[in-house]
N, C-alpha and C positions, 0 to 999 in steps of 0.2 A: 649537383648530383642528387637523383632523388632516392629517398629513401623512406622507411618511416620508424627506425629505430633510435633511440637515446646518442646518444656520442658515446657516453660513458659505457653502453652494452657494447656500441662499434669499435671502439678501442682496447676492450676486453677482449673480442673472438681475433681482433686482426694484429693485439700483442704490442701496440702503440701506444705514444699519448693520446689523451685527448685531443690537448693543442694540435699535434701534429693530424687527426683527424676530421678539426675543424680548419684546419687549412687546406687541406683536401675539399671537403663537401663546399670548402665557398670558392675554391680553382684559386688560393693564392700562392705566390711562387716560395719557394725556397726547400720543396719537399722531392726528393729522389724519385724519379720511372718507376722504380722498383716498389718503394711504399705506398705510391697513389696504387698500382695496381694490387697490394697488398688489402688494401683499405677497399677496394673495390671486392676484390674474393672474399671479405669479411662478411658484407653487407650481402651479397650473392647467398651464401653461407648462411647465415640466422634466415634468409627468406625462406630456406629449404628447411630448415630447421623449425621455424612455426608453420610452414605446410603440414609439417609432419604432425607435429602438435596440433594443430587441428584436427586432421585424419585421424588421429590415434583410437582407433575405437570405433569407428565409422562405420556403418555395416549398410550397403546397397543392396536394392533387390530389383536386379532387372527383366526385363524379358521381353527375348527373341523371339518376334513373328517374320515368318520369311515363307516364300511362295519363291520354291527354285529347285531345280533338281537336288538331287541328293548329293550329288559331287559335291556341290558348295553348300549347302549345309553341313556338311561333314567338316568340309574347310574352315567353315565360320568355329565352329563347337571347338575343332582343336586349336584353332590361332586361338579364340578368346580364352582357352583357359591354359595356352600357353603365356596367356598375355596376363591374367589375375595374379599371379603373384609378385609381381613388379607391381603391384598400385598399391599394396600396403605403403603403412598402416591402415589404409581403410581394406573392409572388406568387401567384395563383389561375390554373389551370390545370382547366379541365372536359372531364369524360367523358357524353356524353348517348345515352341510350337511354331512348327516346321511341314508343310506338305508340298509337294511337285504341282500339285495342280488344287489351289482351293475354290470352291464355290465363294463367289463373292458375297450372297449373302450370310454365307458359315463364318469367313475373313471378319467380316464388318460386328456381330456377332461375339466374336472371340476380341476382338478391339475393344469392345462396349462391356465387356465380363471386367477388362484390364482397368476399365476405367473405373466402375463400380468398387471393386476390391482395392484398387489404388497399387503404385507400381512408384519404382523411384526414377523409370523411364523406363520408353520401349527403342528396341533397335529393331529396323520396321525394312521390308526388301517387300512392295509390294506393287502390283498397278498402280498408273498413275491415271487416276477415274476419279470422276466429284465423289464417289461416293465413299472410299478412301480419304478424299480431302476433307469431308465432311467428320471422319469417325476421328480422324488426327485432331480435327477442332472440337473435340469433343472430350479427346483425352486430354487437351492441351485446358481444358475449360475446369476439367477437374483435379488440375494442378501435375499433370502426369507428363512432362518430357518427353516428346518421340525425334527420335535422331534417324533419318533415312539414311541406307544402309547401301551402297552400292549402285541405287536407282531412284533417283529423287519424284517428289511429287510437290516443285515449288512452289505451286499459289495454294498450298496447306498451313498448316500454324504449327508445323514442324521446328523444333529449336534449331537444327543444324542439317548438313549432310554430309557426309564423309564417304569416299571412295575416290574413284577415279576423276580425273577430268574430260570426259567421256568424249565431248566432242573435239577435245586434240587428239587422244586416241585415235578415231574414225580418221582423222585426217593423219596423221603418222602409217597409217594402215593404208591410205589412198598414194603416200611419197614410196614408200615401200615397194608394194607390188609396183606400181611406177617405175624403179628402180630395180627391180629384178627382171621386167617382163622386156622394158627396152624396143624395140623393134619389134617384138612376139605381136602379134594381134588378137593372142586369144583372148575370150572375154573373162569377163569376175563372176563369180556364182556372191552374190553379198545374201547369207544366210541368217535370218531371224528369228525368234522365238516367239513371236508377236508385237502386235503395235503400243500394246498400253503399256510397255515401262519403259520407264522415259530415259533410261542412259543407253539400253536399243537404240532407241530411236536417235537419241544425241550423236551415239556412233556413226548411225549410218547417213544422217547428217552432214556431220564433218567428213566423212568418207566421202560422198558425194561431189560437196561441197569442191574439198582440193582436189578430186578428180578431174573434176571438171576444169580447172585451171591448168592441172597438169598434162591432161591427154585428153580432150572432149571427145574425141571421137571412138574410145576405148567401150564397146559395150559393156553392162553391170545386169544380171539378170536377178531379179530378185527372186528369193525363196525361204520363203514362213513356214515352218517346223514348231515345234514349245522346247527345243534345248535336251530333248530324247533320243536316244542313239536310234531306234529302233525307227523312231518318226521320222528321224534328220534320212536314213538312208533311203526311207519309202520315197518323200518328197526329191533328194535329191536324183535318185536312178531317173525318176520320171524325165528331171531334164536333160540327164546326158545320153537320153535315149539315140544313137546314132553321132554322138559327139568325135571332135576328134581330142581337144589341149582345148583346157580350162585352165581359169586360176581362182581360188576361192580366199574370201575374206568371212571367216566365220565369226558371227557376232554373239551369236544365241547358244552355242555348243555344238553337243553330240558332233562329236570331230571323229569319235570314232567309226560312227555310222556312215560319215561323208565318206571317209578313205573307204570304209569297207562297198558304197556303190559305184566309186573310181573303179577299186579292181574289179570288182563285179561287171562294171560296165567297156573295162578294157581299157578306158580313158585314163590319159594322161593327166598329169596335174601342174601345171607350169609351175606353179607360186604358191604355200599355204599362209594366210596372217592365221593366228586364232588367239583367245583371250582367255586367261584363266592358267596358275599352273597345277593341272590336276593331277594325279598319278597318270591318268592317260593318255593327256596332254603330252607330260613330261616322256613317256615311252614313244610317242607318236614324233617327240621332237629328236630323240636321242636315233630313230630309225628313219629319220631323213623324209620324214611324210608330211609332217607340218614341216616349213621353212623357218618361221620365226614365232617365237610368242609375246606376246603385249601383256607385260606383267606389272603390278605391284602392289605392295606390300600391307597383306590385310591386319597382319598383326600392329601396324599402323595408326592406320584406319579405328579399329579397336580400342588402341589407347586413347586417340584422339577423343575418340565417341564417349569414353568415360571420363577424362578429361573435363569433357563440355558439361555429362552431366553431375559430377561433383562443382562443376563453376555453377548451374545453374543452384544446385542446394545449396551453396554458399562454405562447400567446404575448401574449395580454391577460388583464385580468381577466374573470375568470366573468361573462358573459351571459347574462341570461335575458330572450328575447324574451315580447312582450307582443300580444294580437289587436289588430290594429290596427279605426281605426273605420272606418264605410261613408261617403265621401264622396255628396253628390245632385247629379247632374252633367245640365245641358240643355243644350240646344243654345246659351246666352249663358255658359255659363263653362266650356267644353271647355278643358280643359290644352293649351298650347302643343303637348304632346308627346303622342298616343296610345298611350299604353306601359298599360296597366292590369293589375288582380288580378281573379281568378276566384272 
């Protein structure tokens, strides 16, 4: 059994002998179910116990770059600091610089300030462009942790990524309408916010991808927006100009803008997926206008991400976050809490 404590402290917390301790860690017989697992919650027990002791006192200073609408910026600010008071004893302290839309070279810029000043990591939501992979290997050069945040930019020198597993999503999203549309022939509106972030694109990937397996002959019309209500309903009205029954798979957002060029446009809506539980989401799913949403859970995501970067300072062990899965969330099992991941 591995460990890395004394006998003498393990038999202390778990109220045994030693003997009976060291018969356990070497698997030899004559000790009870009940006190090998005794001896195990011991050992379980002091590791959390010098976690903590390490932590004690620890003080983090991170800071959040993200390029996304304001919905989920808003999302991120209150899961993350729904999430800081569970990491004591260390402390977390954030820096957020956040716009809808940045100039890439203002982004790159504000990267390279992070890096100069020094930062105990960054949680990063941005294109995926050399020139971002470039500024990440730069913060990564001057000992600065960036953790990609919902939207990866893999061949950077990023420590980790945390969010969803983008490309099962896209394809859960393709079995779905699949299974709602059945026999319907109408086609999919698959709506985007642009090409350069890469869990977009993962999405609509994998969306494609089992479409095509499952119904090849089912049209997908594509339509690029930036995740804006106001942009999402311009671009959309334009295609259901004369439509009769669509079905939409929204990747990028502004869902409120979509439903609002449906009725505008008269147009039916066979089937909604969308992503994100945003307050308008969340109203849009409760009035039966989205069908389902592709949820989970960014407070999550958050811990993991801190997690990773107290593993990288050495104040835990090494963490490596993993994508998490797509929850299918309706209007009968809405989480308590509307906090969601993008």
């Amino acid at each position: 059994m591995a460990h890395r404590f004394p006998v003498r402290e393990i038999a202390r917390q778990a109220g045994v002998s030693e003997a009976t301790v060291d018969r356990v860690l070497h698997g030899r017989p004559g000790v009870r179910p009940g006190t090998v697992l005794q001896v195990e919650q011991a050992i379980a027990e002091l590791d959390v116990q010098r976690g903590q002791l390490r932590l004690s006192g620890r003080q983090f200073m991170i800071d959040v770059v993200m390029e996304t609408p304001q919905r989920f910026s808003t999302l991120t600010r209150r899961a993350l600091e729904a999430e800081l008071p569970g990491l004591r004893p260390a402390v977390f302290r954030a820096r957020y610089r956040v716009a809808e839309r940045w100039r890439l070279p203002e982004l790159i810029a504000e990267l390279d300030r992070i890096a100069r000043r020094g930062s105990h990591g960054v949680l990063l939501k941005a294109p995926d462009v050399p020139e971002i992979a470039d500024a990440i290997g730069r913060l990564a050069r001057a000992g600065v942790p960036v953790i990609t945040l919902v939207t990866d930019v893999p061949t950077s020198l990023r420590l980790a990524y945390v969010g969803m597993d983008n490309r099962a999503a896209g394809a859960t999203a393709a079995y779905l309408l699949n299974r709602f549309l059945g026999a319907d022939r109408a086609p999919v509106l698959v709506i985007t916010s642009g090409d350069d972030f890469r869990g977009e694109s993962e999405r609509e990937i994998g969306f494609r991808q089992a479409l095509t397996g499952l119904d090849p002959e089912r049209k997908v019309i594509a339509v690029t927006s930036d995740g804006l209500d106001a942009t999402s309903r311009l671009r959309v009205a334009r295609v259901l100009d004369g439509c009769a029954r669509t079905a939409v798979y929204s990747i990028g957002g502004g869902n409120r803008g979509i439903a609002e060029a449906f009725a505008a446009a008269g147009c039916d809506c066979a089937a909604f997926v969308a992503h994100d539980l945003t307050p308008d989401n969340v109203e849009l799913l409760r009035d039966g206008v989205i069908t389902v949403v592709l949820h989970h859970e960014l407070r999550a995501d958050l811990r993991s991400a801190a997690r990773a970067l107290m593993g990288f300072h050495g104040a835990l062990p090494e963490h490596r976050p993993r994508p998490a899965a797509a929850t299918v969330v309706t209007p009968y099992n809405l989480p308590g809490e509307s906090v969601g991941g993008h």
